[in-house]
C-alpha positions as CSV (number, residue, x, y, z in Angstrom):
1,X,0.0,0.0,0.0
2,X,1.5,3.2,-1.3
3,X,-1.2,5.6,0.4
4,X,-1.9,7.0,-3.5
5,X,-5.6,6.7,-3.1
6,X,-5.7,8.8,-0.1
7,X,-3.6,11.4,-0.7
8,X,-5.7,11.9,-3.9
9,X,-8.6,11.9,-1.8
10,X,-6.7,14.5,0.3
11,X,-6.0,16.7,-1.9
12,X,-9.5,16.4,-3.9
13,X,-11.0,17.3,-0.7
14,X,-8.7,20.2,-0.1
15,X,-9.3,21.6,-3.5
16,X,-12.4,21.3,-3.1
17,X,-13.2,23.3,0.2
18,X,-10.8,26.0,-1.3
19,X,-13.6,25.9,-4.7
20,X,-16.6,26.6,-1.5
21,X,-14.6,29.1,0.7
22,X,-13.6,31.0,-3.3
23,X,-17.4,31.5,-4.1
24,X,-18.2,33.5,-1.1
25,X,-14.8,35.5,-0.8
26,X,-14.5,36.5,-4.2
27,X,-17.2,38.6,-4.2
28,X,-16.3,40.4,-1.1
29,X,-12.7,41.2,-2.8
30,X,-14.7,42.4,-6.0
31,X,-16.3,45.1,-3.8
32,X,-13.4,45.5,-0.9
33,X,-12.4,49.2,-0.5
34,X,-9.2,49.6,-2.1
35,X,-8.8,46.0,-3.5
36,X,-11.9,46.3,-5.7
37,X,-11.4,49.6,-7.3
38,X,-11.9,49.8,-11.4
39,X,-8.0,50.8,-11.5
40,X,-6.5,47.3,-9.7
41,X,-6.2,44.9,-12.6
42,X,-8.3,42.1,-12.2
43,X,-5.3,39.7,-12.0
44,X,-4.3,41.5,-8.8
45,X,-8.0,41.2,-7.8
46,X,-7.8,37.4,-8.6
47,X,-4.6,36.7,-6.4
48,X,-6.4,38.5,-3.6
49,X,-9.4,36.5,-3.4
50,X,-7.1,33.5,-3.8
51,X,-4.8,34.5,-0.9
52,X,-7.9,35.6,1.2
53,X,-9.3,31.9,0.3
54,X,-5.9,30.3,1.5
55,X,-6.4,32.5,4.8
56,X,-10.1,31.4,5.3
57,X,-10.4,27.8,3.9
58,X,-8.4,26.1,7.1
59,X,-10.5,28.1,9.8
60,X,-13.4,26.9,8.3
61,X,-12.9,23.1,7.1
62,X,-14.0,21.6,9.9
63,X,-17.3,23.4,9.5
64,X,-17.4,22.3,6.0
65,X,-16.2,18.5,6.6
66,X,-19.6,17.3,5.9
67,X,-20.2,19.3,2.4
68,X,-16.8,18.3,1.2
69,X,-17.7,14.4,2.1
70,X,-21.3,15.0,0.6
71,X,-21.4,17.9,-1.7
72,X,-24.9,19.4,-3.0
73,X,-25.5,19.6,-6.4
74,X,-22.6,22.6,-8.7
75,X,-26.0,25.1,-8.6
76,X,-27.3,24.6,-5.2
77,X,-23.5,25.6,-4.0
78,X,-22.5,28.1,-6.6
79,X,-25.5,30.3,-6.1
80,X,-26.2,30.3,-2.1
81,X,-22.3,31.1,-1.5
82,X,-22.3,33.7,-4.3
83,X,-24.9,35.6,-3.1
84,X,-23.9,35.8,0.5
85,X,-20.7,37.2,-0.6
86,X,-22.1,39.7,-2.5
87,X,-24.3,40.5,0.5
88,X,-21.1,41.0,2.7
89,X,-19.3,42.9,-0.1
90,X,-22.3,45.3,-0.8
91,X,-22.4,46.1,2.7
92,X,-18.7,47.0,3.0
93,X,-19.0,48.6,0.2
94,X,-22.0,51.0,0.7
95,X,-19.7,52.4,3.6
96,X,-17.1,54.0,0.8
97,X,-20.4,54.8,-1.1
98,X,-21.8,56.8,1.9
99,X,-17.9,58.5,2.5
100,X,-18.4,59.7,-1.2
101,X,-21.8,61.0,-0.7
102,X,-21.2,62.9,2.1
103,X,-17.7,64.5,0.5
104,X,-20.3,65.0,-2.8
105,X,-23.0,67.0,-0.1
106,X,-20.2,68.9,1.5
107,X,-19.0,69.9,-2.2
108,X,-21.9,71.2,-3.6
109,X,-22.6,73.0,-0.1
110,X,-19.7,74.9,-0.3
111,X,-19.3,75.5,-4.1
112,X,-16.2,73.2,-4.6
113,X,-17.8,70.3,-6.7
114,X,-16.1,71.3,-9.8
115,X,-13.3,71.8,-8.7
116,X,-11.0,68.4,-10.3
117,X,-14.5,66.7,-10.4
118,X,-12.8,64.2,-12.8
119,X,-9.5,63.3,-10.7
120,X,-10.9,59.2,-10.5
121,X,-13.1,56.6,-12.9
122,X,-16.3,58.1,-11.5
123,X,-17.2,61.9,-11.2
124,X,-16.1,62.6,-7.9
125,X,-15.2,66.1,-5.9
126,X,-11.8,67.0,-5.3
127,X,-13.2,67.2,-1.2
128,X,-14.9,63.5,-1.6
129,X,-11.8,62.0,-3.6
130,X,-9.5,63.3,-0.4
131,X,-11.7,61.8,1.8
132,X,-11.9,58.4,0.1
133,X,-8.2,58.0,-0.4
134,X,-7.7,59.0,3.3
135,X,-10.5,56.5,4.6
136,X,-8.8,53.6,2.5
137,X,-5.2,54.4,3.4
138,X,-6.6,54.5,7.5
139,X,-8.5,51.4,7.1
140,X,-5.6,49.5,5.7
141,X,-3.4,50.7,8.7
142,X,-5.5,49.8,10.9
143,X,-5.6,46.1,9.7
144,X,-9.7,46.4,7.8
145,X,-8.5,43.4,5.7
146,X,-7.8,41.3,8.7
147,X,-11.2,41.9,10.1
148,X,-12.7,41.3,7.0
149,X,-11.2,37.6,6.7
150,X,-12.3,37.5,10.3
151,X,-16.0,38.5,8.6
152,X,-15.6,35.3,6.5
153,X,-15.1,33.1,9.0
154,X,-17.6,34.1,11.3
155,X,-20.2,34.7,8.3
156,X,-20.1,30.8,8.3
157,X,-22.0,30.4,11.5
158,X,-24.7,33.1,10.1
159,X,-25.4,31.6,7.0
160,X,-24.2,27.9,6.5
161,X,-23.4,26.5,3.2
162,X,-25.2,26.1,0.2
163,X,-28.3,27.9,1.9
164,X,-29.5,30.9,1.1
165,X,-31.9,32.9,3.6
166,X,-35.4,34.2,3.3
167,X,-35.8,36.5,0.4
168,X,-37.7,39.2,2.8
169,X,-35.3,38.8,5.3
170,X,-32.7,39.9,2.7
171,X,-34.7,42.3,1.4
172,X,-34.9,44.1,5.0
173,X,-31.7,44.1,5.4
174,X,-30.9,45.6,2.4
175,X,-33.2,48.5,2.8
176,X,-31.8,48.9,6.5
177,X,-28.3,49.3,4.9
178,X,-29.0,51.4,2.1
179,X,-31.0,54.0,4.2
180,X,-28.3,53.8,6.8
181,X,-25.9,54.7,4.2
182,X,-27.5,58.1,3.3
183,X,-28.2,58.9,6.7
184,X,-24.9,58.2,7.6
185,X,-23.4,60.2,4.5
186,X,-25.5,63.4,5.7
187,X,-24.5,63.3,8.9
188,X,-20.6,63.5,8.3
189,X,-21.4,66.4,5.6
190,X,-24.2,68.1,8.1
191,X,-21.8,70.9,9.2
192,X,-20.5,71.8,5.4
193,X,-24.8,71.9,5.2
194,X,-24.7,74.0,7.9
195,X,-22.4,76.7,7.1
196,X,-23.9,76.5,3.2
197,X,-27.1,77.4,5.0
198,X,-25.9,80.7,7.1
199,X,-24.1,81.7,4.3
200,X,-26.8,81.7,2.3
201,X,-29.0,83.6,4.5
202,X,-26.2,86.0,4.9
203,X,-25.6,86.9,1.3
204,X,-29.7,87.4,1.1
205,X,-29.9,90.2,4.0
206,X,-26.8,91.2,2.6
207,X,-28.1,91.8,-0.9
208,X,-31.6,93.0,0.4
209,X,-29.6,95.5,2.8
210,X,-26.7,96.8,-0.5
211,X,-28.4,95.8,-3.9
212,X,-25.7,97.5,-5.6
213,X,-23.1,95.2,-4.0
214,X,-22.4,91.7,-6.2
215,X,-22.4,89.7,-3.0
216,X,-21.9,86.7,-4.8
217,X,-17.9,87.9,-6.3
218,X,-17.7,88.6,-2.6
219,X,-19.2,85.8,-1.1
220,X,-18.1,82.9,-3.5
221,X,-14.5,82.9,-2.2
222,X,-15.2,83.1,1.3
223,X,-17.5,80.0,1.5
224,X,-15.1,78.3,-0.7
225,X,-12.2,79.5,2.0
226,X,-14.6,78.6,4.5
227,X,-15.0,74.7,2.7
228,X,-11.4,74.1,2.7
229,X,-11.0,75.2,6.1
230,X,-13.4,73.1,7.4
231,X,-12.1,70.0,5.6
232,X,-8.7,70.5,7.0
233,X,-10.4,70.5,10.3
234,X,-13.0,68.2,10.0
235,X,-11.8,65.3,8.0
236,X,-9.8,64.0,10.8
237,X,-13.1,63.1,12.8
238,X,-15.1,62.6,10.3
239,X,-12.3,59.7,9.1
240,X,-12.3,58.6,12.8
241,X,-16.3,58.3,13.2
242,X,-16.3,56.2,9.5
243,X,-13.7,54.2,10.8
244,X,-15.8,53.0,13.8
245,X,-18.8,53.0,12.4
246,X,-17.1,50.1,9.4
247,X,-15.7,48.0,12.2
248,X,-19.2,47.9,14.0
249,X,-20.3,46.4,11.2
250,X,-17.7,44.0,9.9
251,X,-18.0,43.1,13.7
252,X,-22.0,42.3,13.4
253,X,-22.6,42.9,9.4
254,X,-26.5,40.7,9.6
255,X,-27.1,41.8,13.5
256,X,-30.1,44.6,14.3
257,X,-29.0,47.6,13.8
């Protein structure tokens, strides 16, 4: 007896779990801040989700003994496992979505949204694109791809394999997420809203008060002053309240909320 049989076993097994684990982590790496930009090649992309795999398939295999011994039928895995993924990845994702919103709000508040509106693939303010590239440089320092892994492991315990939860359950959540999203993306621009707001109001009493003076040549750089000075002043806690507010819910993604 040469052990052949077995160690082909082995290692059809192995492959095998790494094939489950792939079909719900690829998805999240599609959508990961950073990792699943339209400027990373999608060969980088695919050596991510394949290292992330590597990371997550022996944390997870014994959990997944039993559907590597009796697999389901290709569909009834490929689907379920696909799906939750996208669910995780959509939710990370709607986090950076929100950051961009509220840099987009706090742009057009303060009359800087056109100011290199095409510095990225996708329209974006010169205030949201600073804000973006600082929330994805602090989230990789502070290790957001280790709790995402950690995400994938504990996701398996929510949702087992090859089964897909209730389609109005989903639906909830999804809603819930989105609606957070805007909510949370006004509230970090609220103060840029703010100050938008007062400075309209000035420039009308202003103008009612002088109607010979063109308030807006006066007022149009001081509120765009006023934007940039608030940026520099605000984007460290509004990095630091996005930061927390992502690791609550890579730390409880499907919880209540």
């Amino acid at each position: 007896m040469t052990g052949v049989p077995e160690i082909l076993q082995l290692s059809q097994d192995i492959l095998f779990l790494n094939f489950i684990v792939f079909l719900r982590v690829g998805p999240v790496i599609a959508l990961f801040p950073g990792f699943g930009e339209e400027t990373v090649p999608l060969r980088i992309k695919l050596a991510l989700a394949l290292a992330f795999t590597v990371i997550v398939a022996p944390a997870v295999g014994p959990d997944l003994a039993e559907t590597v011994q009796n697999p389901p039928h290709i569909l009834r895995l490929i689907l379920p496992e696909t799906a939750i993924g996208l669910l995780m990845g959509i939710g990370v994702r709607l986090f950076l979505l929100a950051l961009q919103t509220a840099g987009s709000i706090a742009a057009q508040s303060t009359s800087l949204s056109q100011i290199l509106g095409g510095a990225s693939i996708t329209p974006l303010p010169a205030m949201g694109h600073v804000l973006v590239t600082g929330a994805v440089a602090l989230a990789m320092i502070l290790d957001l791809h280790v709790r995402v892994a950690e995400m994938a492991v504990l996701s398996y315990g929510v949702f087992p394999v090859a089964r897909l939860p209730e389609a109005a359950i989903l639906s909830q959540w999804g809603i819930r997420q989105i609606a957070n999203a805007f909510a949370f993306a006004f509230t970090l621009s609220a103060p840029f809203v703010l100050v938008s707001v007062l400075y309209n109001l000035t420039l009308g009493i202003i103008n009612r008060a002088m109607p010979q003076l063109m308030v807006v040549f006066v007022g149009a750089p001081a509120i765009a002053a006023a934007g940039l000075f608030m940026l520099m002043l605000l984007a460290p806690m509004m990095l630091t309240v996005w930061i927390e507010a992502l690791q609550a819910f890579i730390t409880n993604p499907f919880g209540a909320q």
